[in-house]
C-alpha positions as CSV (number, residue, x, y, z in Angstrom):
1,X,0.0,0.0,0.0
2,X,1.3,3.0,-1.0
3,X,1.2,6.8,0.2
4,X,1.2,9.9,-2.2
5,X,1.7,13.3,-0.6
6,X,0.1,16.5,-2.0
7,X,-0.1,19.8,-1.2
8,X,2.7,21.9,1.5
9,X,5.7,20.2,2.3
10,X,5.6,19.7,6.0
11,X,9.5,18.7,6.0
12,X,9.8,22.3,6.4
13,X,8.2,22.4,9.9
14,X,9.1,19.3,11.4
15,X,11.2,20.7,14.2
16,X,8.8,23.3,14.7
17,X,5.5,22.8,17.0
18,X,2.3,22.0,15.0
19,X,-1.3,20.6,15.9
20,X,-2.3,18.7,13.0
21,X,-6.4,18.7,11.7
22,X,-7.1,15.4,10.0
23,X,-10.3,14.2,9.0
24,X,-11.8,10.6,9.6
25,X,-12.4,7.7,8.0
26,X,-11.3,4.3,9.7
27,X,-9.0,3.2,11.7
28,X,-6.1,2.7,9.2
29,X,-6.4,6.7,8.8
30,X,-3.7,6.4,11.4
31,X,-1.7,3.6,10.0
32,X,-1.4,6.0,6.8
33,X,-0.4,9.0,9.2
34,X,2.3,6.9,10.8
35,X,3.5,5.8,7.3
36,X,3.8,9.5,6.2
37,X,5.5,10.7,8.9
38,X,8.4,8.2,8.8
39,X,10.4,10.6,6.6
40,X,9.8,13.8,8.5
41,X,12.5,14.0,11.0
42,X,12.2,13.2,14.2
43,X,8.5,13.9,14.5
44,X,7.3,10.2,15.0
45,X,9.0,10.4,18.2
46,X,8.3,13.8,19.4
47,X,4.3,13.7,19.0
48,X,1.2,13.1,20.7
49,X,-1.9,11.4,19.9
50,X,-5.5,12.6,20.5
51,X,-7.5,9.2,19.8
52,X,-10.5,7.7,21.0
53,X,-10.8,5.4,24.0
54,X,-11.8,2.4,22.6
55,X,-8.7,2.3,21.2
56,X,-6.8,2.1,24.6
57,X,-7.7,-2.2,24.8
58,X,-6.1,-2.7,21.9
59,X,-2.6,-4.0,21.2
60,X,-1.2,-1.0,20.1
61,X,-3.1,1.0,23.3
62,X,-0.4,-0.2,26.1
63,X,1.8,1.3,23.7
64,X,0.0,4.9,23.1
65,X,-0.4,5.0,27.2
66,X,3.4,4.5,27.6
67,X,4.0,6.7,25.0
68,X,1.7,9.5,26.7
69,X,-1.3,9.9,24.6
70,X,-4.6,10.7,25.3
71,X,-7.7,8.8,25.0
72,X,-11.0,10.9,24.7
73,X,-14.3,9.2,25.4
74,X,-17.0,10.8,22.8
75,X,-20.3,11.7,24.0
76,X,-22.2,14.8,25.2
77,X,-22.3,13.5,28.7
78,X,-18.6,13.3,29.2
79,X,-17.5,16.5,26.9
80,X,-16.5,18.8,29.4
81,X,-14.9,16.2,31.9
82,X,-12.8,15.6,29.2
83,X,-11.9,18.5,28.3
84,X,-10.4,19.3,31.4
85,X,-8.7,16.2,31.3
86,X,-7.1,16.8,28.3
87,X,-6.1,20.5,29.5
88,X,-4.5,18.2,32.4
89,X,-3.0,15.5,30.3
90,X,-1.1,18.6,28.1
91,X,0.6,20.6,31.0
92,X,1.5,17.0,32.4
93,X,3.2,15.3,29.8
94,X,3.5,17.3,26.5
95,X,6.8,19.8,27.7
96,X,8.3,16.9,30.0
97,X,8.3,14.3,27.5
98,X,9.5,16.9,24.6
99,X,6.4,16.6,22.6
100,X,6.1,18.3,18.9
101,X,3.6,17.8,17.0
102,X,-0.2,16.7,18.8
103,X,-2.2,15.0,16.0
104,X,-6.7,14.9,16.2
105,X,-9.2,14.3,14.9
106,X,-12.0,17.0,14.9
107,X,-14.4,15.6,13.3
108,X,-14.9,13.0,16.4
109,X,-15.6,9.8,15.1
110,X,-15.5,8.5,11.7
111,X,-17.2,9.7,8.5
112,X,-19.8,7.1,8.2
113,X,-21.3,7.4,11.7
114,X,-21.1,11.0,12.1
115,X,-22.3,12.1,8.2
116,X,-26.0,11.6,8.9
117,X,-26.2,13.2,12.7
118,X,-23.6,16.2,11.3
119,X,-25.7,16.9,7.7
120,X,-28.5,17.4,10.3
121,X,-27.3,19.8,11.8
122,X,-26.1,21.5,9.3
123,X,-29.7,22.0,7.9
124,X,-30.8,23.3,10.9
125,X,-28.1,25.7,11.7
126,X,-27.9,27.4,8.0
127,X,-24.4,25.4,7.5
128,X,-23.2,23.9,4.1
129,X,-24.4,20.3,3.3
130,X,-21.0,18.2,3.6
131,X,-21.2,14.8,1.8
132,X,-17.3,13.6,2.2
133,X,-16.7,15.2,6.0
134,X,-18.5,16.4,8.7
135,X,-18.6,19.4,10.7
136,X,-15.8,19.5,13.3
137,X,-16.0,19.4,16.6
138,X,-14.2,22.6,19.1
139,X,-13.5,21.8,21.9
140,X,-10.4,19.6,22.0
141,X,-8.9,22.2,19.4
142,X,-9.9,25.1,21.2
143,X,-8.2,23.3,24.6
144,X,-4.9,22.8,22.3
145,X,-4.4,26.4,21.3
146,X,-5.1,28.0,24.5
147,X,-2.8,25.6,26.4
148,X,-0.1,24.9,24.0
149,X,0.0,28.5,22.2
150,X,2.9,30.4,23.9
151,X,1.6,33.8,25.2
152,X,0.9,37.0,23.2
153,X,0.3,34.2,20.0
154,X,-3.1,35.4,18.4
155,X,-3.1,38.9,19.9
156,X,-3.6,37.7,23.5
157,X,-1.8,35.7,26.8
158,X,-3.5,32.8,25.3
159,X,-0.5,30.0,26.5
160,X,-1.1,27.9,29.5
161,X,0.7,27.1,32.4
162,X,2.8,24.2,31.1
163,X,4.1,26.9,28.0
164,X,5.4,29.4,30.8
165,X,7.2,26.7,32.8
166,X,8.6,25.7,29.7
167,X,11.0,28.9,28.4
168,X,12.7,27.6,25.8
169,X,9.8,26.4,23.8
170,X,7.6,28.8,21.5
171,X,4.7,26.9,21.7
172,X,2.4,25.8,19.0
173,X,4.1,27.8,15.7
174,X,1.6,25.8,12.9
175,X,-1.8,24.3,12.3
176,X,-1.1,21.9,9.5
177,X,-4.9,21.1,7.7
178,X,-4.2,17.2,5.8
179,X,-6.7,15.3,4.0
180,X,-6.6,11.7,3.7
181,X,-8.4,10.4,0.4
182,X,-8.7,6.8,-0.8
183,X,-9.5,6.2,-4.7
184,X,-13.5,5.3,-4.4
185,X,-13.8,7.0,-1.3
186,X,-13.2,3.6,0.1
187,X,-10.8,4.1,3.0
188,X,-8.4,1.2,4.8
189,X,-9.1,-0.1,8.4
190,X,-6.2,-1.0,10.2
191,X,-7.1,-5.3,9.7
192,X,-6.0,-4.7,6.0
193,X,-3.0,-2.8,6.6
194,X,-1.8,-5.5,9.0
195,X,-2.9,-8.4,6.8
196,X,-3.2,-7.0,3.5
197,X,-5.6,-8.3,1.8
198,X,-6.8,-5.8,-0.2
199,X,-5.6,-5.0,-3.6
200,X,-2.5,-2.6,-3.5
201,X,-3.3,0.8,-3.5
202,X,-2.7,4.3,-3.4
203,X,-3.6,6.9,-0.3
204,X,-3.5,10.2,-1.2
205,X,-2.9,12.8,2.0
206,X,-3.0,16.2,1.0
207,X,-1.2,19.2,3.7
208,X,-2.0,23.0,4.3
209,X,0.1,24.9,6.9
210,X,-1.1,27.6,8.5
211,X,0.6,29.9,10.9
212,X,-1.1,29.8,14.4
213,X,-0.9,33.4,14.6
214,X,-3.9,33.5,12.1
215,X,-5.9,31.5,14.2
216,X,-8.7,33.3,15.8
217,X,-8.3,32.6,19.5
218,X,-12.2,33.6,20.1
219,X,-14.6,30.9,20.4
220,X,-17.0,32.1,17.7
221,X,-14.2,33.0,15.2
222,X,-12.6,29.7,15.8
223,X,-15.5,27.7,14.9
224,X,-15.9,29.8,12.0
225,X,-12.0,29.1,11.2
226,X,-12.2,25.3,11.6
227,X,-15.5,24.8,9.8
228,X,-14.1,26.5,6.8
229,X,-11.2,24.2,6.6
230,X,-13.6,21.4,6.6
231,X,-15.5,23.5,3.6
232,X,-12.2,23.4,1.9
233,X,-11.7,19.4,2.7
234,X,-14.9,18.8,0.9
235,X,-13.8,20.8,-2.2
236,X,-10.7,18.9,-2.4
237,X,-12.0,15.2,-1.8
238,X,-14.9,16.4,-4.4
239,X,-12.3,17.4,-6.6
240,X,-10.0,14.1,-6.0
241,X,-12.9,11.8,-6.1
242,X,-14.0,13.7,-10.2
243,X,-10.5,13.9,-11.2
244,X,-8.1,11.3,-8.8
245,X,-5.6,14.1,-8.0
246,X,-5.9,17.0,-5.8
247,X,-6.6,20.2,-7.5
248,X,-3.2,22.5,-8.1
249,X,-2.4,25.9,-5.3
250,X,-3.7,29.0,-6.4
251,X,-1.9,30.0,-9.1
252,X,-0.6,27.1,-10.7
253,X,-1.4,24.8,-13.3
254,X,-0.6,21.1,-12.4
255,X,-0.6,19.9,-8.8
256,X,2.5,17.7,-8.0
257,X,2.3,14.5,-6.0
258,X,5.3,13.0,-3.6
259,X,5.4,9.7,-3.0
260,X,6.8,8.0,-0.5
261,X,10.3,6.7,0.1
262,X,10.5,3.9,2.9
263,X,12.7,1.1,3.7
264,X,11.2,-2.4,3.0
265,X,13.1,-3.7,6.2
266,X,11.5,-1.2,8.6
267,X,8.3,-2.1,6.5
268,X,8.8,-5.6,7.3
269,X,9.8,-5.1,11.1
270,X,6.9,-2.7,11.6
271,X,3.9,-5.2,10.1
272,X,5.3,-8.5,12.0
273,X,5.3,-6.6,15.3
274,X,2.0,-5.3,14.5
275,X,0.5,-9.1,13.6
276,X,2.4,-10.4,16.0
277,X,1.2,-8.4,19.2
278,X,-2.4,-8.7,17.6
279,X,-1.5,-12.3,17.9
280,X,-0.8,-12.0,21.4
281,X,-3.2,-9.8,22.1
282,X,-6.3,-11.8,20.7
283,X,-4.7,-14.8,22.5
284,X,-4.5,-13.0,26.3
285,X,-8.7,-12.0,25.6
286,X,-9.4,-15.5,25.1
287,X,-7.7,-16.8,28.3
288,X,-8.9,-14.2,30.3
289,X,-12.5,-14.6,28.3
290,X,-12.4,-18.5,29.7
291,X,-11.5,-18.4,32.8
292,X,-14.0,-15.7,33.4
293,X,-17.0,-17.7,31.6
């Protein structure tokens, strides 16, 4: 399976801070993250997850909880406790453990079982009808900026506590907008990544940096802000799904795809430890699933 990049070349920030806007369609949308972020520095190591909790009992979730991400449980009920525990999670581990990048997912939940409740809402609200993303969601973004943003960022003292114990960093410098399309607008779960059996194909990501300083730090203005990148997603999958390339940057002709350059050993490493703690993983829920029942 391969992945083609589009758009900005986020080489250029990687050793910068950045809060990176993805929308969602399954679970191998991080599988294709991880693969396009190989080549970018040291940024695999440097950056934080925002994911949801389910994901924590999988194999790969005692890794992300030693690693220091965060698992958010979706729902209205538990929005605003989690909110503050993200706030918490942030100034507790993202300066101590030397964190970079922070990757989410606003949309909260994947395309297919958020499309119907988000076109709703939509309707009633006076919002553009979105077919190939939803509306995003603020509040995890909105908790991001004002704790991660070093002060005086967006006009205002916006940066939280864990910026101003931390001197020597600037805080979050970059929002980077990507777009993950799949030809047919049939996306990857991470099952066939791991076991590939699918026929091999291409994942298109497409990036757009913006400087955080021309992020509105207002409520309002920031859901205004976000919603109109999502706008822009759905031009470009519309586009990519008519056409099977991205559409070129203002002022060119012809957009230009990168693709990927891996190692096939760290390929190979990378997938057997994969199948093999799914393996192991499947096998410890069974045990515990007998001597329980």
């Amino acid at each position: 399976y391969i992945v083609v990049e589009w758009g900005d070349d986020v080489k250029a920030v990687s050793e910068d801070e950045a809060m990176v806007l993805v929308n969602h369609q399954a679970t191998g949308d991080v599988c294709t993250l991880m693969m396009c972020l190989q080549d970018k520095g040291t940024v695999v190591r440097q950056m934080m997850w925002l994911m949801d909790h389910i994901f924590k009992y999988t194999n790969f979730g005692i890794v992300s909880l030693i690693h220091g991400d965060f698992f958010i449980r979706q729902g209205r009920a538990h929005r605003d406790q989690q909110l503050v525990l993200l706030k918490d999670h942030l100034e507790k581990y993202y300066r101590s453990r030397s964190r970079k990048w922070i990757v989410l997912f606003p949309e909260g939940g994947f395309l297919r079982k958020r499309r119907e409740t988000s076109q709703a809402f939509a309707k009633k609200n006076n919002l553009p009808f979105l077919k190939h993303v939803t509306l995003p969601r603020l509040g995890a973004t909105q908790v991001i900026l004002k704790t991660l943003v070093a002060p005086q960022e967006n006009g205002t003292p916006s940066g939280g506590d864990a910026v101003r114990k931390e001197s020597k960093s600037k805080g979050l410098q970059w929002v980077i907008d990507t777009t993950i399309a799949y030809p047919k607008a049939e996306p990857i779960d991470i099952q066939t990544w791991i076991l590939g059996y699918r026929q091999p194909t291409v994942t298109h990501v497409h990036y757009r940096i913006f400087p955080v300083k021309d992020v509105p730090a207002e409520p309002e203005a920031l859901t205004n802000w976000l919603y109109q990148r999502f706008i822009e997603k759905e031009d470009l999958l519309t586009h990519f799904y008519e056409t099977g390339a991205f559409p070129p940057p203002q002022g060119q002709t012809k957009a230009i795809s990168r693709e990927m350059t891996l190692s096939n050993l760290w390929l190979v490493a990378i997938q057997s430890f994969a199948f093999l703690s799914g393996g192991m993983w499947y096998c410890l829920f069974q045990y515990l699933y007998h001597c329980l029942f």
